[in-house]
C-alpha positions in Angstrom: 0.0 0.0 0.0 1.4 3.3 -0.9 1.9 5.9 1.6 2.2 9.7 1.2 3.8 11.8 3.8 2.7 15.5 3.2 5.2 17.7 6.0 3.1 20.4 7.6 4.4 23.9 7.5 4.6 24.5 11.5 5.0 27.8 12.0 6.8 28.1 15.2 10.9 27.3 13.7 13.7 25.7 16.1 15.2 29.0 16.3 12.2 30.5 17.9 12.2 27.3 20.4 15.7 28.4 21.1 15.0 32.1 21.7 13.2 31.2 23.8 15.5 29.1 25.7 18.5 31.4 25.3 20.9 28.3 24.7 21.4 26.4 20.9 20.6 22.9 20.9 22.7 20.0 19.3 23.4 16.3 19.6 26.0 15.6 22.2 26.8 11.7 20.9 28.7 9.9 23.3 30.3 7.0 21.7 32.7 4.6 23.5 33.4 1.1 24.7 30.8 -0.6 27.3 31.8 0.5 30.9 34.1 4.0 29.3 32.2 6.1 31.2 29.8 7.3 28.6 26.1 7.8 30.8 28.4 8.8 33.6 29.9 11.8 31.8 26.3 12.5 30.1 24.8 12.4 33.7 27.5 14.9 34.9 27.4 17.4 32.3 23.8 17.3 32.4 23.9 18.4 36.0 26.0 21.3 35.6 24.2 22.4 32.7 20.4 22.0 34.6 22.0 24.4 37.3 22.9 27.0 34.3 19.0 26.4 32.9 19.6 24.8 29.8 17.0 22.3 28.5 18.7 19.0 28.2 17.6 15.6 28.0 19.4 12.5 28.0 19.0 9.5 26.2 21.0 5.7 27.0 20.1 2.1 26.7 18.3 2.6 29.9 15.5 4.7 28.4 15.5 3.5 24.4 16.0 -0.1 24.9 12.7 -0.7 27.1 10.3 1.2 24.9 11.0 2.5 21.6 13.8 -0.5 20.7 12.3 -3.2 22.7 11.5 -5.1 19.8 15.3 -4.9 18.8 18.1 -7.3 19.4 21.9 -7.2 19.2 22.7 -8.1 15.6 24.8 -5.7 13.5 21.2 -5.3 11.4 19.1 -4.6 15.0 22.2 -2.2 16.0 22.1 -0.2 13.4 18.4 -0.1 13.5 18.9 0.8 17.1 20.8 3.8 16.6 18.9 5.1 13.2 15.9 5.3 15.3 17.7 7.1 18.6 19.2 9.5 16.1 15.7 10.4 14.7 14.7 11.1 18.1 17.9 13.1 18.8 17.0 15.1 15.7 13.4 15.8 17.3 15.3 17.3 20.5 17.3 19.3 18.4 14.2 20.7 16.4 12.9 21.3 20.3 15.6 23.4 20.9 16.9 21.1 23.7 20.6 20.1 24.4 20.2 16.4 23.4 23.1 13.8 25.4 23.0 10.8 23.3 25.0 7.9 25.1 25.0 4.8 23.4 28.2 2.4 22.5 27.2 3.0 18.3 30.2 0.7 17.6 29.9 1.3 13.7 31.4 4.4 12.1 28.7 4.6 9.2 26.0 4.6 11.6 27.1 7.6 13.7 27.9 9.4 10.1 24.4 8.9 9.4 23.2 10.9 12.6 25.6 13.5 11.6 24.2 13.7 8.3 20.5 14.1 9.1 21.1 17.3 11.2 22.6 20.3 10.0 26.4 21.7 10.2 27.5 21.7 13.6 25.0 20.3 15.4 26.0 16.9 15.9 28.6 16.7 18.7 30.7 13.4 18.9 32.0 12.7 22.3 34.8 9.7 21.9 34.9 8.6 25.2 38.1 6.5 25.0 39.1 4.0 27.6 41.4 0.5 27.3 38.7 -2.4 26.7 41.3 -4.0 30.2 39.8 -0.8 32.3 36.4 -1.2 31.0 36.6 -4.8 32.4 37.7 -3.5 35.3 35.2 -1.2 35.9 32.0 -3.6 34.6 30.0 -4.3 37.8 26.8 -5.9 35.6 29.8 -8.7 34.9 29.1 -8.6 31.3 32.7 -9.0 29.8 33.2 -11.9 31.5 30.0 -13.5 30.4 31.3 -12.5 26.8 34.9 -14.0 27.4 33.1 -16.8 28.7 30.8 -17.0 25.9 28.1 -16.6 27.6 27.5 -13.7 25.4 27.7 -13.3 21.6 28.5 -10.1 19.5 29.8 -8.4 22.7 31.4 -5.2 21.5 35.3 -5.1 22.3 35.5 -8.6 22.7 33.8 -10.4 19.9 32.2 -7.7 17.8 34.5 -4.7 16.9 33.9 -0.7 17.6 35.0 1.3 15.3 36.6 4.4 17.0 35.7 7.7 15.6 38.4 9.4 13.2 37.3 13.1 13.6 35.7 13.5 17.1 34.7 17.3 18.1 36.5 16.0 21.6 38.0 13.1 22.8 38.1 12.1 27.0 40.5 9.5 28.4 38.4 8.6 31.0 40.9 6.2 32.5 43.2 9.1 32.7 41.1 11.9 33.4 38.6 12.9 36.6 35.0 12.9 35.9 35.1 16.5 36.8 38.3 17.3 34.8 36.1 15.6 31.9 32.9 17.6 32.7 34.6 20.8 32.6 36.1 19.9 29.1 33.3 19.5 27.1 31.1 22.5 29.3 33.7 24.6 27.9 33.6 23.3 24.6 29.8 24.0 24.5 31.0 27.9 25.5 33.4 28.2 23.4 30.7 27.4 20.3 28.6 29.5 21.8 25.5 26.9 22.4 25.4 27.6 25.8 26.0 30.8 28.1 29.7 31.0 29.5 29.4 30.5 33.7 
């Protein structure tokens, strides 16, 4: 059956919505191995930039994965489904005028590209959150790396399915090497510095 999608001219533009926000809004795409530290840094800046009164909203496996994806599984196909459909929504939060924090692993390059290409120049953020797969382990209290050296799991990324580290990240955090507030303030200031967000 044929379908026909007709757009509606809305009247009221994302740059009215962020007017009247007094702050841009953009995709911040946190992209990393499992246990780097991505929702943690997401949760952090999101705190400091709630005090300042910027719109935000954050989206992670905890929040997609039980409602929108739920139908999805862990195949490269379902993955990339997975993230087309997360950076759909992050497009709608953009259009909102809200500060969007996007942290999903997104192990494929092509499939973040394609985020990046659905939005317009400079507002897709990508946040490489870049930490040794032995730290990660380290740090994975849910005990899912052992499962996957185990076998328990299949496909696990950084074990038995790749990631794909970005090539041109807007910013890149070592989180093994950095504080969580060292790391905060980095990409904060970023934010200033492109003027999205008022300077503090």
């Amino acid at each position: 059956m044929e379908r026909f999608v007709i757009p509606h001219d809305h009247f009221i533009r994302k740059e009215d919505r962020r007017k009247l926000n007094k702050h841009g809004s953009v995709i911040v795409w946190f992209t990393g191995l499992p246990s780097s530290g991505k929702s943690t840094l997401a949760n952090e800046v999101e705190k400091v930039l709630i005090q300042r009164h910027i719109r935000t909203y954050i989206l992670d496996g905890d929040n997609i994965r039980v409602g929108l994806c739920n139908d999805l599984g862990f195949s490269a196909e379902d993955r990339e489904e997975n993230i087309r459909r997360i950076g759909e929504v992050s497009k709608l939060f953009v259009d909102a005028g809200v500060l969007v924090l996007s942290a999903f692993v997104s192990p494929y390059r092509k499939d973040r590209d394609r985020i990046r290409e659905i939005v317009e120049d400079a507002e897709f953020i990508e946040v490489f959150v870049d930490c040794p797969v032995e730290e990660c382990e380290n740090r994975d209290v849910k005990g899912l790396y052992k499962k996957a050296r185990e076998g328990i799991i299949k496909g696990f990324t950084g074990i038995d399915d790749p990631y794909e580290e970005p090539l041109n990240a807007e910013i890149t955090v070592k989180t093994k090497d950095r504080t969580i507030e060292d790391s905060t303030a980095e990409l904060v200031a970023y934010l200033e510095d492109k003027g999205l967000i008022p300077k503090g």
